[in-house]
Chimera marker file (.cmm) of the C-alpha trace (Angstrom):
<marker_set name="trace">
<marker id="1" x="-20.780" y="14.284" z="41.888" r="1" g="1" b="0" radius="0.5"/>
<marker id="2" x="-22.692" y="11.059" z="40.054" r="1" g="1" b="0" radius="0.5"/>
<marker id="3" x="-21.265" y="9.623" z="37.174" r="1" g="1" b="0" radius="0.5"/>
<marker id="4" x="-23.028" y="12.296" z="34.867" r="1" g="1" b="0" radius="0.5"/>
<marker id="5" x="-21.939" y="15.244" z="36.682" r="1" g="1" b="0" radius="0.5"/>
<marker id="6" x="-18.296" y="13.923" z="36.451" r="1" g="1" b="0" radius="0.5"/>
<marker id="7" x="-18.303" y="12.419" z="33.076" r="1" g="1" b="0" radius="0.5"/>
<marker id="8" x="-19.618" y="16.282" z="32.004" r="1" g="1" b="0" radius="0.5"/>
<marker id="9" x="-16.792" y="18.076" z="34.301" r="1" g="1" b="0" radius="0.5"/>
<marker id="10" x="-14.026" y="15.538" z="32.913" r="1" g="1" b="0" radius="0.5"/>
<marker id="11" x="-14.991" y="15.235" z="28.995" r="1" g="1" b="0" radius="0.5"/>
<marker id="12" x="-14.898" y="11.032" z="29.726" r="1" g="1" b="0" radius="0.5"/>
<marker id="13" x="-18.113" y="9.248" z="28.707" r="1" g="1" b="0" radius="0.5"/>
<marker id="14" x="-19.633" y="7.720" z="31.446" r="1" g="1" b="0" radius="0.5"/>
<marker id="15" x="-19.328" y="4.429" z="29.532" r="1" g="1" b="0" radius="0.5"/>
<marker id="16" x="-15.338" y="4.922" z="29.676" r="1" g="1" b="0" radius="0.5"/>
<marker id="17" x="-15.680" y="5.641" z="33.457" r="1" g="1" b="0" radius="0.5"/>
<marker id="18" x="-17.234" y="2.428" z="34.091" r="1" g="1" b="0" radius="0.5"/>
<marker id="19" x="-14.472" y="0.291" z="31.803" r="1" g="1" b="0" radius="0.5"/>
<marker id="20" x="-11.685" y="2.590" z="33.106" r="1" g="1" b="0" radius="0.5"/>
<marker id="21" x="-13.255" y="1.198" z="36.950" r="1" g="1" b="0" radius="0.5"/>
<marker id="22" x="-13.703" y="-2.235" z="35.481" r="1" g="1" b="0" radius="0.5"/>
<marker id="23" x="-10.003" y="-2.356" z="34.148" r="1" g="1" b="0" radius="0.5"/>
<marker id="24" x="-8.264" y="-1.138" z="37.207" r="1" g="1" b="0" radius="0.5"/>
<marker id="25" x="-7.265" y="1.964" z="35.577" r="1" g="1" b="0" radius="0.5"/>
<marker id="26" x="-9.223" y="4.127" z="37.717" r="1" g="1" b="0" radius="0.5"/>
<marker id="27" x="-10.277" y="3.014" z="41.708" r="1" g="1" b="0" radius="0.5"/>
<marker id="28" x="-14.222" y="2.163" z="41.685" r="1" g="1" b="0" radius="0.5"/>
<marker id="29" x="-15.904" y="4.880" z="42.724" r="1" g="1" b="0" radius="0.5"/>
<marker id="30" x="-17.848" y="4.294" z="46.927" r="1" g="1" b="0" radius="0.5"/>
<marker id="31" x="-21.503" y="3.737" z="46.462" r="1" g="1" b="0" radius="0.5"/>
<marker id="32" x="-24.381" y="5.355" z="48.249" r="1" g="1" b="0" radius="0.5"/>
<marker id="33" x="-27.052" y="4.481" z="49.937" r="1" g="1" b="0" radius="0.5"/>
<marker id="34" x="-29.512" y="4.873" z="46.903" r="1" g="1" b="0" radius="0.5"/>
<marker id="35" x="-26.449" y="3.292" z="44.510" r="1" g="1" b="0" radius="0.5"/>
<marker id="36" x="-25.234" y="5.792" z="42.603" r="1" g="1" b="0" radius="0.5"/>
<marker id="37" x="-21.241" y="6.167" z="42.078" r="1" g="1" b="0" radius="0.5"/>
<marker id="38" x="-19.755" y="8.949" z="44.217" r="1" g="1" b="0" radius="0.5"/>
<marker id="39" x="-17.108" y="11.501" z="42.778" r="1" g="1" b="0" radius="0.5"/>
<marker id="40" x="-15.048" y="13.601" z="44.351" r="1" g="1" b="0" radius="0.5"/>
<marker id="41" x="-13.098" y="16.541" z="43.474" r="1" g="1" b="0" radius="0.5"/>
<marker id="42" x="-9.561" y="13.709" z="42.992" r="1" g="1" b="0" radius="0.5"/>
<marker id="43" x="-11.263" y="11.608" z="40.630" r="1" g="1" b="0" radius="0.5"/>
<marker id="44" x="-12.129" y="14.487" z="38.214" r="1" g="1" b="0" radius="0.5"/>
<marker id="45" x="-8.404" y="15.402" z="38.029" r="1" g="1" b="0" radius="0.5"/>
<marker id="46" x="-7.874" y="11.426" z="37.595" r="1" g="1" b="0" radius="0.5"/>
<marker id="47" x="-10.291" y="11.319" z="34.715" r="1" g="1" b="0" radius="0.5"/>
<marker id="48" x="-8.944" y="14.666" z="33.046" r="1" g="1" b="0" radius="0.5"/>
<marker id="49" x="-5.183" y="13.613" z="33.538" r="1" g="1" b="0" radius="0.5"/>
<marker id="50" x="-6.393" y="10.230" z="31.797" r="1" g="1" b="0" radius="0.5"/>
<marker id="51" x="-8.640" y="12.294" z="29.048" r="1" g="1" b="0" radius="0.5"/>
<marker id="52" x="-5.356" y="14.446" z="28.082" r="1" g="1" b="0" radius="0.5"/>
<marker id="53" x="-3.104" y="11.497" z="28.205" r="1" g="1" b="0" radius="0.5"/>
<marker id="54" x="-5.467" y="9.832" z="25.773" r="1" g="1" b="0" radius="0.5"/>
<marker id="55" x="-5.712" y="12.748" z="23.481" r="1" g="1" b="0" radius="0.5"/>
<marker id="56" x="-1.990" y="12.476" z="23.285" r="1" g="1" b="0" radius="0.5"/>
<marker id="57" x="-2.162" y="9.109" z="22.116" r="1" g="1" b="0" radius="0.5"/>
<marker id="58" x="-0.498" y="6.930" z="25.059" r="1" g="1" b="0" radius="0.5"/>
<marker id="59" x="-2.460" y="3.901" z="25.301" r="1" g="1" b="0" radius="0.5"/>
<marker id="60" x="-3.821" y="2.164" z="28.372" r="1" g="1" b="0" radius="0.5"/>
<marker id="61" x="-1.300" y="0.490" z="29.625" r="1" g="1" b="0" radius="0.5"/>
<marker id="62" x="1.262" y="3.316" z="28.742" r="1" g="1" b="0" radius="0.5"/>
<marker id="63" x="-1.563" y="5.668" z="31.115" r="1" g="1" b="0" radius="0.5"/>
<marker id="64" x="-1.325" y="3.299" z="33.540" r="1" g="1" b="0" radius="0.5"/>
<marker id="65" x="2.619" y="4.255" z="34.352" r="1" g="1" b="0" radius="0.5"/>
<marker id="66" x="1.610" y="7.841" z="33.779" r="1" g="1" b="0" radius="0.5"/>
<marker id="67" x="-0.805" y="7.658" z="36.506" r="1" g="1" b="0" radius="0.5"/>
<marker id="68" x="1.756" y="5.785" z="38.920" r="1" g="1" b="0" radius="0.5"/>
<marker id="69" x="4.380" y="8.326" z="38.194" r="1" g="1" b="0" radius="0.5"/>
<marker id="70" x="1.696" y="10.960" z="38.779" r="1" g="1" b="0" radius="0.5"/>
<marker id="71" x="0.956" y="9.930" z="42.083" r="1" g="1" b="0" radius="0.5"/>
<marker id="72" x="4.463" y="9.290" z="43.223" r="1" g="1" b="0" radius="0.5"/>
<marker id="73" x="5.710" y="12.634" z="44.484" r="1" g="1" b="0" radius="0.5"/>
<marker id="74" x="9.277" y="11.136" z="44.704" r="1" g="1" b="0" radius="0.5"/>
<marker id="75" x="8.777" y="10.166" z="40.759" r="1" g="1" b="0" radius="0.5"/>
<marker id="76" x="12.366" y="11.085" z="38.599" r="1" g="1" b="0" radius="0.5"/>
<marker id="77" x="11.061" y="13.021" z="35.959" r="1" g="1" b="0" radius="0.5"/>
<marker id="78" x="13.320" y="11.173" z="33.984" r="1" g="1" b="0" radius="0.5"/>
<marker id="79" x="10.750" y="8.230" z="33.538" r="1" g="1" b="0" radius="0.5"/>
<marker id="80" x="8.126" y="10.539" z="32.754" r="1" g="1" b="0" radius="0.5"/>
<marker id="81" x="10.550" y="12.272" z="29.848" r="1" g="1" b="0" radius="0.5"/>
<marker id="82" x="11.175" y="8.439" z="28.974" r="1" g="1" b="0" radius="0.5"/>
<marker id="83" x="7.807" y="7.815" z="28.084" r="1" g="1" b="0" radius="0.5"/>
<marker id="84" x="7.169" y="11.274" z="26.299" r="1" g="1" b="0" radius="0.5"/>
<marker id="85" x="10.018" y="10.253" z="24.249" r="1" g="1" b="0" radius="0.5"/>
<marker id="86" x="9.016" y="6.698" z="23.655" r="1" g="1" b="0" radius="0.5"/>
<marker id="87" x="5.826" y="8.021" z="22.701" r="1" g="1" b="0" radius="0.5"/>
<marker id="88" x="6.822" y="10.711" z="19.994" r="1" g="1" b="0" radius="0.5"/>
<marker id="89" x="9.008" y="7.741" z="18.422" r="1" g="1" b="0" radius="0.5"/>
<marker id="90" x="5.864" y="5.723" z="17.946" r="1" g="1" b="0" radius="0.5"/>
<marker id="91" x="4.188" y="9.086" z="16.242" r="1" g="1" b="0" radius="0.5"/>
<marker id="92" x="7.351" y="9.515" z="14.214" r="1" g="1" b="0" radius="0.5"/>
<marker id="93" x="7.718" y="5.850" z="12.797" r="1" g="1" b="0" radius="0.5"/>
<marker id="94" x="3.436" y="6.321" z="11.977" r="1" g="1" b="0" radius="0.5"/>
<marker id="95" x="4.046" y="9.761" z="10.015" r="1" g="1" b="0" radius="0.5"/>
<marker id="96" x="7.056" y="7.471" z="8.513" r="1" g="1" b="0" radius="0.5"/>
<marker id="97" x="4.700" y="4.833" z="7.261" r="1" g="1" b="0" radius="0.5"/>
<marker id="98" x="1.435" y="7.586" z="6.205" r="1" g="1" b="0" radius="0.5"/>
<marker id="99" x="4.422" y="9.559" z="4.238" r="1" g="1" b="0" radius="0.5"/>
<marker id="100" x="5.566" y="6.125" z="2.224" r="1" g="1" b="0" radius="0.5"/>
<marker id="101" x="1.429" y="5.306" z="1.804" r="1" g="1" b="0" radius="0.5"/>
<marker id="102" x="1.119" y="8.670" z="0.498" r="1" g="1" b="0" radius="0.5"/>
<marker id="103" x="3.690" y="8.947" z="-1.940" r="1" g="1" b="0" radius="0.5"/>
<marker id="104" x="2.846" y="5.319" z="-3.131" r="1" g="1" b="0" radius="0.5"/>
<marker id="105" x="-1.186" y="6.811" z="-4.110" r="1" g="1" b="0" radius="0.5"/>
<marker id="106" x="0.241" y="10.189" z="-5.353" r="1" g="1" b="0" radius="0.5"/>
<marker id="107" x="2.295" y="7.922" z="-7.629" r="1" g="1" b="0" radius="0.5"/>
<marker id="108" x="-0.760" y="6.172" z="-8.628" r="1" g="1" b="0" radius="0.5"/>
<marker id="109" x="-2.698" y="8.661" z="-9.013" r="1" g="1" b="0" radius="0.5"/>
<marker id="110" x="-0.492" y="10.620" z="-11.115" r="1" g="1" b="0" radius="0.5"/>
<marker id="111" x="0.278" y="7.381" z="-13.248" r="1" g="1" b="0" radius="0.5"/>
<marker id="112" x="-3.847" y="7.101" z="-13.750" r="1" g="1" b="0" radius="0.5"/>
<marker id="113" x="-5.348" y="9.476" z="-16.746" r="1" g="1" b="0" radius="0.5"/>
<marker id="114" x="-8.206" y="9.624" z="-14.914" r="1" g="1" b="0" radius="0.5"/>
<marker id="115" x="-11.108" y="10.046" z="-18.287" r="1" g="1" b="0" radius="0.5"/>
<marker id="116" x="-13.044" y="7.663" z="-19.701" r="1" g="1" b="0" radius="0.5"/>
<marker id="117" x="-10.468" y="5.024" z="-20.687" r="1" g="1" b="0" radius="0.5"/>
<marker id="118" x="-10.987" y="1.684" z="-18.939" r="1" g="1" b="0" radius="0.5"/>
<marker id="119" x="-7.038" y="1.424" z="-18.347" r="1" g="1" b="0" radius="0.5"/>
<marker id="120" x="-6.115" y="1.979" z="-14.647" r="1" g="1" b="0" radius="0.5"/>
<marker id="121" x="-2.778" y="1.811" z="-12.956" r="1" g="1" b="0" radius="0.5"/>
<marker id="122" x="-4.428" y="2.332" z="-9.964" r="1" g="1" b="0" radius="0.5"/>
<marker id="123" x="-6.175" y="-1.299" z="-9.833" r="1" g="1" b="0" radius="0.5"/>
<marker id="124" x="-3.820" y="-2.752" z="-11.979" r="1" g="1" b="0" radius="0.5"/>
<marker id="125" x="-1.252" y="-2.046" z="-8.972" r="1" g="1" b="0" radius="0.5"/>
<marker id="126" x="-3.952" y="-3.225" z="-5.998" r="1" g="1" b="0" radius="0.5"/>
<marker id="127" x="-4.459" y="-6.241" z="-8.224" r="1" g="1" b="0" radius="0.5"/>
<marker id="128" x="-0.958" y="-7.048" z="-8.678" r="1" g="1" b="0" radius="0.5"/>
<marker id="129" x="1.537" y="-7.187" z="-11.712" r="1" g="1" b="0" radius="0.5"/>
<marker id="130" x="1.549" y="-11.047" z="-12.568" r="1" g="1" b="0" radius="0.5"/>
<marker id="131" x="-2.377" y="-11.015" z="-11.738" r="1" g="1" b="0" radius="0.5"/>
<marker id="132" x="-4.314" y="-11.653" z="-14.960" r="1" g="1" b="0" radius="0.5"/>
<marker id="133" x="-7.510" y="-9.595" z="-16.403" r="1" g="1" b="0" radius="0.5"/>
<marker id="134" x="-10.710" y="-9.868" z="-14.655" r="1" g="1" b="0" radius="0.5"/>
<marker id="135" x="-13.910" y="-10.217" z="-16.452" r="1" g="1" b="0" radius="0.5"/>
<marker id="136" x="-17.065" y="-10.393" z="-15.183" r="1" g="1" b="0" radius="0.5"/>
<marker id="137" x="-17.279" y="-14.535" z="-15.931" r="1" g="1" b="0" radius="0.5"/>
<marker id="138" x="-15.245" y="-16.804" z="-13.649" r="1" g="1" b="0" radius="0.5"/>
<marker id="139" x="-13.065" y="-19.380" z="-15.226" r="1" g="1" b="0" radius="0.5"/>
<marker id="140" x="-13.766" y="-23.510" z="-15.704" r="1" g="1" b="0" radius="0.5"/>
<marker id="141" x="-10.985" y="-25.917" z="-15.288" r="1" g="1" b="0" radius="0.5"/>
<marker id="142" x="-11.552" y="-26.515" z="-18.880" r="1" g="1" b="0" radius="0.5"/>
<marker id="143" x="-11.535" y="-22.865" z="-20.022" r="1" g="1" b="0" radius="0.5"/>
<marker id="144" x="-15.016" y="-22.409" z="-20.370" r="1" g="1" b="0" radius="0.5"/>
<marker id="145" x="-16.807" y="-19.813" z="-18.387" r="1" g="1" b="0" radius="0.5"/>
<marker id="146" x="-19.098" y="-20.936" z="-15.511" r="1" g="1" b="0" radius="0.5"/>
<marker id="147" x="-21.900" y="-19.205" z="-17.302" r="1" g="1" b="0" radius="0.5"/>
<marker id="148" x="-21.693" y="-22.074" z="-19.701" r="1" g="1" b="0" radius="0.5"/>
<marker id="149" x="-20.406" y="-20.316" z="-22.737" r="1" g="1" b="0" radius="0.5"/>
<marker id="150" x="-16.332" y="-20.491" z="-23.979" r="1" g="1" b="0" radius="0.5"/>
<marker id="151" x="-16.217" y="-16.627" z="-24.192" r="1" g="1" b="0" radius="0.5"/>
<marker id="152" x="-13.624" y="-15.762" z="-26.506" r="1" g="1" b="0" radius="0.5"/>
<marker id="153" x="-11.624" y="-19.108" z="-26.354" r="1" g="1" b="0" radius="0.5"/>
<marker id="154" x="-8.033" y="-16.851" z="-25.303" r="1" g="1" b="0" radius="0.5"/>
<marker id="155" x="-6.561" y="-18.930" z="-22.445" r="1" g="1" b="0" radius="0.5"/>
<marker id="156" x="-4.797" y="-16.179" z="-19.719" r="1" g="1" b="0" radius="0.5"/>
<marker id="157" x="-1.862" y="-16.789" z="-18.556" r="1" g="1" b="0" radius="0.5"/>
<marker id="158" x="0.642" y="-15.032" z="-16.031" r="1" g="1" b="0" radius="0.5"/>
<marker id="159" x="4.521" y="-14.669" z="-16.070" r="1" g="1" b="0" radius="0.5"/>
<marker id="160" x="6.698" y="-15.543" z="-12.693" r="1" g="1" b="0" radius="0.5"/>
<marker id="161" x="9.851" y="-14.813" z="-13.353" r="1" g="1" b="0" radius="0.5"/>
<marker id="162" x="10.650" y="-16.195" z="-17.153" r="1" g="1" b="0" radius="0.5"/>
<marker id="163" x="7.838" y="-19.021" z="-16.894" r="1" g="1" b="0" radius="0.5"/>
<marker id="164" x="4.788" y="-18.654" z="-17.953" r="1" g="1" b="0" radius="0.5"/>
<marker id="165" x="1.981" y="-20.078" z="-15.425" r="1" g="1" b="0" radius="0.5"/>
<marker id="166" x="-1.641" y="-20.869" z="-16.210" r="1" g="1" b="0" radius="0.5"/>
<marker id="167" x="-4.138" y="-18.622" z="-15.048" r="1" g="1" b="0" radius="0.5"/>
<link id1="1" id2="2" r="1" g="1" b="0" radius="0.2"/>
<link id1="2" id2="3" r="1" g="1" b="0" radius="0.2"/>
<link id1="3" id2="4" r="1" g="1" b="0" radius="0.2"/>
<link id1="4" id2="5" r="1" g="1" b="0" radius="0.2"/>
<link id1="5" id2="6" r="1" g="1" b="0" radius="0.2"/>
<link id1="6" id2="7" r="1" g="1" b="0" radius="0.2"/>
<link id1="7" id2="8" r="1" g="1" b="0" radius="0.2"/>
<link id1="8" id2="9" r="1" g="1" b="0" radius="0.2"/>
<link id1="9" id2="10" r="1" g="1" b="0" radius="0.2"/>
<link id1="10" id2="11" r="1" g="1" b="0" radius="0.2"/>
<link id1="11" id2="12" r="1" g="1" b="0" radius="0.2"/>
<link id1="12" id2="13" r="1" g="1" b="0" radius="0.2"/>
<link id1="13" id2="14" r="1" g="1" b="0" radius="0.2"/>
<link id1="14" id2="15" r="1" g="1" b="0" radius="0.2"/>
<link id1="15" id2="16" r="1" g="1" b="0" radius="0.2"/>
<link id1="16" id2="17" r="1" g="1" b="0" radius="0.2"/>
<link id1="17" id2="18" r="1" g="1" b="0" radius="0.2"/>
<link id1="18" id2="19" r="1" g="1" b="0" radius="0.2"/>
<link id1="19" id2="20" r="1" g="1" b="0" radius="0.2"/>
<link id1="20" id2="21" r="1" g="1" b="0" radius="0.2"/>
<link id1="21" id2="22" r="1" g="1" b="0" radius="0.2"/>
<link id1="22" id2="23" r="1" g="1" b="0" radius="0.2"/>
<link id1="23" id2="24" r="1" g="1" b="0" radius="0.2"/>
<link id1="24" id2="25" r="1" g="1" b="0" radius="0.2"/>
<link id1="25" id2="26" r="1" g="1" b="0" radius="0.2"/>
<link id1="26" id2="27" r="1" g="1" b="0" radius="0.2"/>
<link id1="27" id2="28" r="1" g="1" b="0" radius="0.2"/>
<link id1="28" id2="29" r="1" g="1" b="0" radius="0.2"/>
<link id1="29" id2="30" r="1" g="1" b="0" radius="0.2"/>
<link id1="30" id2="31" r="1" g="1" b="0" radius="0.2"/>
<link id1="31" id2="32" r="1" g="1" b="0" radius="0.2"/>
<link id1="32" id2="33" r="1" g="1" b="0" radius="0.2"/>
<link id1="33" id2="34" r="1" g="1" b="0" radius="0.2"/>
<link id1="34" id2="35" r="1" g="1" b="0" radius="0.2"/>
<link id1="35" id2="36" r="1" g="1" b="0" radius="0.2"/>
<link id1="36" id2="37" r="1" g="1" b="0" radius="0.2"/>
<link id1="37" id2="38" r="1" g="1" b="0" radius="0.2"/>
<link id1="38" id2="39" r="1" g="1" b="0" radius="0.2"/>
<link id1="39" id2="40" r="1" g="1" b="0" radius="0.2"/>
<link id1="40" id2="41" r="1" g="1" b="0" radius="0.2"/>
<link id1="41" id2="42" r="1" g="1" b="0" radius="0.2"/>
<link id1="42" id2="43" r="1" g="1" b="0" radius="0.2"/>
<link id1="43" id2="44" r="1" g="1" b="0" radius="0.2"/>
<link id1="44" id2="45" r="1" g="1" b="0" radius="0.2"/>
<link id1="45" id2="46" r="1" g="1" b="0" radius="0.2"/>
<link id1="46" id2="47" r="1" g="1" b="0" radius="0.2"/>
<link id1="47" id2="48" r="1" g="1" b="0" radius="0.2"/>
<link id1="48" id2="49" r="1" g="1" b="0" radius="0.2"/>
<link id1="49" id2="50" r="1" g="1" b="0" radius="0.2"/>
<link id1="50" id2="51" r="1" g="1" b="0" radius="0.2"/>
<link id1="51" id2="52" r="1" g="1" b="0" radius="0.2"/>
<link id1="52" id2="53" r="1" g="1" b="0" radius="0.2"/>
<link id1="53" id2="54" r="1" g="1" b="0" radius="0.2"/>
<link id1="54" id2="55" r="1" g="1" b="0" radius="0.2"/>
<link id1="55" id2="56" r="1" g="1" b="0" radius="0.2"/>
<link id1="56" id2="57" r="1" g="1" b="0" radius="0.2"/>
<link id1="57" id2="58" r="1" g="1" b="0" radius="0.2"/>
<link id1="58" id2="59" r="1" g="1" b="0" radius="0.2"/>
<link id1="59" id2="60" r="1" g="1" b="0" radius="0.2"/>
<link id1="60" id2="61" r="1" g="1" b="0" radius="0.2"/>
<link id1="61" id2="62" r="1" g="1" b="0" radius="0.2"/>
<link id1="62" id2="63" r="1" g="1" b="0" radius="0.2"/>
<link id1="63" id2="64" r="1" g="1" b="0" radius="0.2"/>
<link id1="64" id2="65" r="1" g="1" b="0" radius="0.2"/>
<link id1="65" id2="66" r="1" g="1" b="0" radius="0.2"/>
<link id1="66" id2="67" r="1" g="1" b="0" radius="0.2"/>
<link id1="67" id2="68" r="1" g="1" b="0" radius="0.2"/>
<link id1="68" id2="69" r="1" g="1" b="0" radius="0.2"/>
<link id1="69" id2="70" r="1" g="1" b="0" radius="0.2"/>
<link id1="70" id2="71" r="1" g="1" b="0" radius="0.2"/>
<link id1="71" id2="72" r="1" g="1" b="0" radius="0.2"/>
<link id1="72" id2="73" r="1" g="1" b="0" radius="0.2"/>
<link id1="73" id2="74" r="1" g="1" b="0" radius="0.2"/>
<link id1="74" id2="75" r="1" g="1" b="0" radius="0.2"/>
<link id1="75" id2="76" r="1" g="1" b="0" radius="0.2"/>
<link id1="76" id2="77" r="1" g="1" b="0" radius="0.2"/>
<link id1="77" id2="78" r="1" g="1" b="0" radius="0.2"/>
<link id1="78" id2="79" r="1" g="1" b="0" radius="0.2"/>
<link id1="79" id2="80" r="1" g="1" b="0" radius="0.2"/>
<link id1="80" id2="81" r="1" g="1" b="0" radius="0.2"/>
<link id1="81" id2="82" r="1" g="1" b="0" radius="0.2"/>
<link id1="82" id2="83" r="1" g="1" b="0" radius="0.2"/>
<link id1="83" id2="84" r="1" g="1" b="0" radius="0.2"/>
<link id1="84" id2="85" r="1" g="1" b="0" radius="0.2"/>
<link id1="85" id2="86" r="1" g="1" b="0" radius="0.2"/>
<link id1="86" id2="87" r="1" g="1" b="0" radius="0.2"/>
<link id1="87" id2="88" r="1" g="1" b="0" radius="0.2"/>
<link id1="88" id2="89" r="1" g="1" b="0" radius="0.2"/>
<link id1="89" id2="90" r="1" g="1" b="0" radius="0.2"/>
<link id1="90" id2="91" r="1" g="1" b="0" radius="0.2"/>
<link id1="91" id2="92" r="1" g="1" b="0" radius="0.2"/>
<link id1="92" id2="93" r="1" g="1" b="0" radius="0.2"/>
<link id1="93" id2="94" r="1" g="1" b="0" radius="0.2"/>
<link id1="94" id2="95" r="1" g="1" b="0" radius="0.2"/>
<link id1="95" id2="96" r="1" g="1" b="0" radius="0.2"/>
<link id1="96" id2="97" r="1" g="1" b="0" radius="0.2"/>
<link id1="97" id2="98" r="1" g="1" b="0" radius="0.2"/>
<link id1="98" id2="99" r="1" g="1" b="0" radius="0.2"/>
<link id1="99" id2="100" r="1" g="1" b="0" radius="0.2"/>
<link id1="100" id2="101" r="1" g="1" b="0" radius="0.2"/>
<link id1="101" id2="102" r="1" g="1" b="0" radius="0.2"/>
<link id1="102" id2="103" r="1" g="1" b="0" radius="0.2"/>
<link id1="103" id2="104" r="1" g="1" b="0" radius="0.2"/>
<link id1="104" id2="105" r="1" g="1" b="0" radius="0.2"/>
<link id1="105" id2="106" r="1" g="1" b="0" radius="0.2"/>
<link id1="106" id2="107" r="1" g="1" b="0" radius="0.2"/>
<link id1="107" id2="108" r="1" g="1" b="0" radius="0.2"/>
<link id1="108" id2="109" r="1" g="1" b="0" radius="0.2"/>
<link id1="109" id2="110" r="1" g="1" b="0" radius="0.2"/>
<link id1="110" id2="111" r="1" g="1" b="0" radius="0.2"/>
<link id1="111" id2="112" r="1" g="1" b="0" radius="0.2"/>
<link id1="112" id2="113" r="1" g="1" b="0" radius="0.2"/>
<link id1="113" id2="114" r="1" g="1" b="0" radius="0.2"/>
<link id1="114" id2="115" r="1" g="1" b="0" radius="0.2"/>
<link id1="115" id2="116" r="1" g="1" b="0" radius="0.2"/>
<link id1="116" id2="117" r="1" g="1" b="0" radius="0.2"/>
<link id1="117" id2="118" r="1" g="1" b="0" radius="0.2"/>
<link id1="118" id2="119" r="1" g="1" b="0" radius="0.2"/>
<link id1="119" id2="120" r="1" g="1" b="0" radius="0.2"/>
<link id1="120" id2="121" r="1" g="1" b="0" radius="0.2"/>
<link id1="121" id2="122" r="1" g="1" b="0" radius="0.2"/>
<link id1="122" id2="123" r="1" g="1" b="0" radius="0.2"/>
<link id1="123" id2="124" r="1" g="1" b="0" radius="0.2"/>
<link id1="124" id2="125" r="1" g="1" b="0" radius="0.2"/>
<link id1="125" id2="126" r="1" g="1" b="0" radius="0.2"/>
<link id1="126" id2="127" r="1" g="1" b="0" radius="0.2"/>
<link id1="127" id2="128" r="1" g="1" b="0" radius="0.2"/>
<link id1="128" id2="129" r="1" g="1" b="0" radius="0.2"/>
<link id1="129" id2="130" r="1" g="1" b="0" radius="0.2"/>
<link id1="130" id2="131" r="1" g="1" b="0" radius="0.2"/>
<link id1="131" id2="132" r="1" g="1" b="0" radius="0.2"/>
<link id1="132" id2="133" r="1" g="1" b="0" radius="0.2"/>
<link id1="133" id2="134" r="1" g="1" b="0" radius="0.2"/>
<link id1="134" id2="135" r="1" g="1" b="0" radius="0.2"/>
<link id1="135" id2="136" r="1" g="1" b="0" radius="0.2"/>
<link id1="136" id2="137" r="1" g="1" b="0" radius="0.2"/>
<link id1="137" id2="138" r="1" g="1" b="0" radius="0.2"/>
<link id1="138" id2="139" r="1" g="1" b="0" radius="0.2"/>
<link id1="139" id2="140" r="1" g="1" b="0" radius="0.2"/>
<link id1="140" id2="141" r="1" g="1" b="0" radius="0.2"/>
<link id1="141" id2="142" r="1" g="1" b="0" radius="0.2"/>
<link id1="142" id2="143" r="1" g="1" b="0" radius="0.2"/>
<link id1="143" id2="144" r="1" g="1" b="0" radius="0.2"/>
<link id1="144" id2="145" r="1" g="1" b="0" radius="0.2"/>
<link id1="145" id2="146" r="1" g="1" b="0" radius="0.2"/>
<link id1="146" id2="147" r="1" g="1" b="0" radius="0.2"/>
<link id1="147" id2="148" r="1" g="1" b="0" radius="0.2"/>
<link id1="148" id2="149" r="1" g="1" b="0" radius="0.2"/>
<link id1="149" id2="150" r="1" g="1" b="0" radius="0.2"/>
<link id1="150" id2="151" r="1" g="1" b="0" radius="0.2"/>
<link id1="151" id2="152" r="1" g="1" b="0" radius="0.2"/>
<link id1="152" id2="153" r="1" g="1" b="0" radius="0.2"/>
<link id1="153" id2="154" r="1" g="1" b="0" radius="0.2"/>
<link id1="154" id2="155" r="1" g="1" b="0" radius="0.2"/>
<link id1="155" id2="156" r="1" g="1" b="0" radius="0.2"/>
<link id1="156" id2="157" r="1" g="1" b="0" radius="0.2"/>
<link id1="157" id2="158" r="1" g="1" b="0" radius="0.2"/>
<link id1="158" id2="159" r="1" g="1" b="0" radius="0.2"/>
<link id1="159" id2="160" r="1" g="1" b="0" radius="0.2"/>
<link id1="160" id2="161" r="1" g="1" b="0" radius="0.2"/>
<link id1="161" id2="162" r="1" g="1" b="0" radius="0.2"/>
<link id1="162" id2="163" r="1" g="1" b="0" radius="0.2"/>
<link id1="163" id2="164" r="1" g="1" b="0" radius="0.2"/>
<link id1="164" id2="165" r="1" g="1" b="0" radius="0.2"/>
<link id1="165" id2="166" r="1" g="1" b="0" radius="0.2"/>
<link id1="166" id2="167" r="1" g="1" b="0" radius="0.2"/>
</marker_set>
């Protein structure tokens, strides 16, 4: 098979082929006379073992071991269970982290009235607490705005703590 035929039969781009050959991951496939990579029948199962691996989110390196333990017939499946197990506590600490992100926006988004009000807890959160109010004129040293005019002569300021700080 060329790189095509085996890129088709696997599901691996042959763009991944060639960095999977570059980065060791994979032996280089033997030339032939005309050039062309030469696939055989053990580097399909190579590329699909690495395709499903991937699809199960193990990473390169973490493929890599797969890959030696695949090949070693005297493997304990015991290291293979070890990384399987590694692996799902990675996946469990992520849904950890996309469950605390997605209670922090439902919270948000319930806290937000959502009409035509200009209020928004939403930004005011992404913004900060002590951050002061935008507008759409940005601030002098001396107060004024740097469109030239004093707008409305208020001076912002911020709280940290029980001081208040200039804006």
């Amino acid at each position: 098979m060329n790189i095509g035929q085996v890129a088709a039969a696997s599901g691996v781009p042959a763009k991944t082929i060639r960095y999977y050959e570059e980065i060791g991951l994979v032996a280089p496939a033997p030339r032939q006379r005309n050039g062309y990579r030469r696939y055989g029948e053990v580097d399909l199962h190579t590329l699909r073992f690495i395709r499903h691996a991937r699809r199960l989110g193990f990473s390169v390196n973490q493929v890599r071991e797969l890959l030696a333990l695949w090949r070693d017939r005297r493997r304990a499946s015991g290291d293979v269970k070890r990384l399987a197990l590694a692996k799902i506590g990675e996946i469990d600490r992520k849904i950890g982290e996309l469950a605390a992100l997605r209670r922090s926006l439902l919270d948000l988004a319930e806290r937000c009235h959502g009409d035509d009000r200009p209020h928004c807890p939403i930004l005011d959160a992404l913004a900060g607490a002590t951050a002061p109010p935008m507008d759409n004129r940005e601030r002098t040293a001396d107060g004024g705005n740097r469109d030239g005019g004093q707008g409305s002569g208020m001076r912002h300021e911020r709280r940290s703590g029980n001081r208040r700080l200039p804006a």
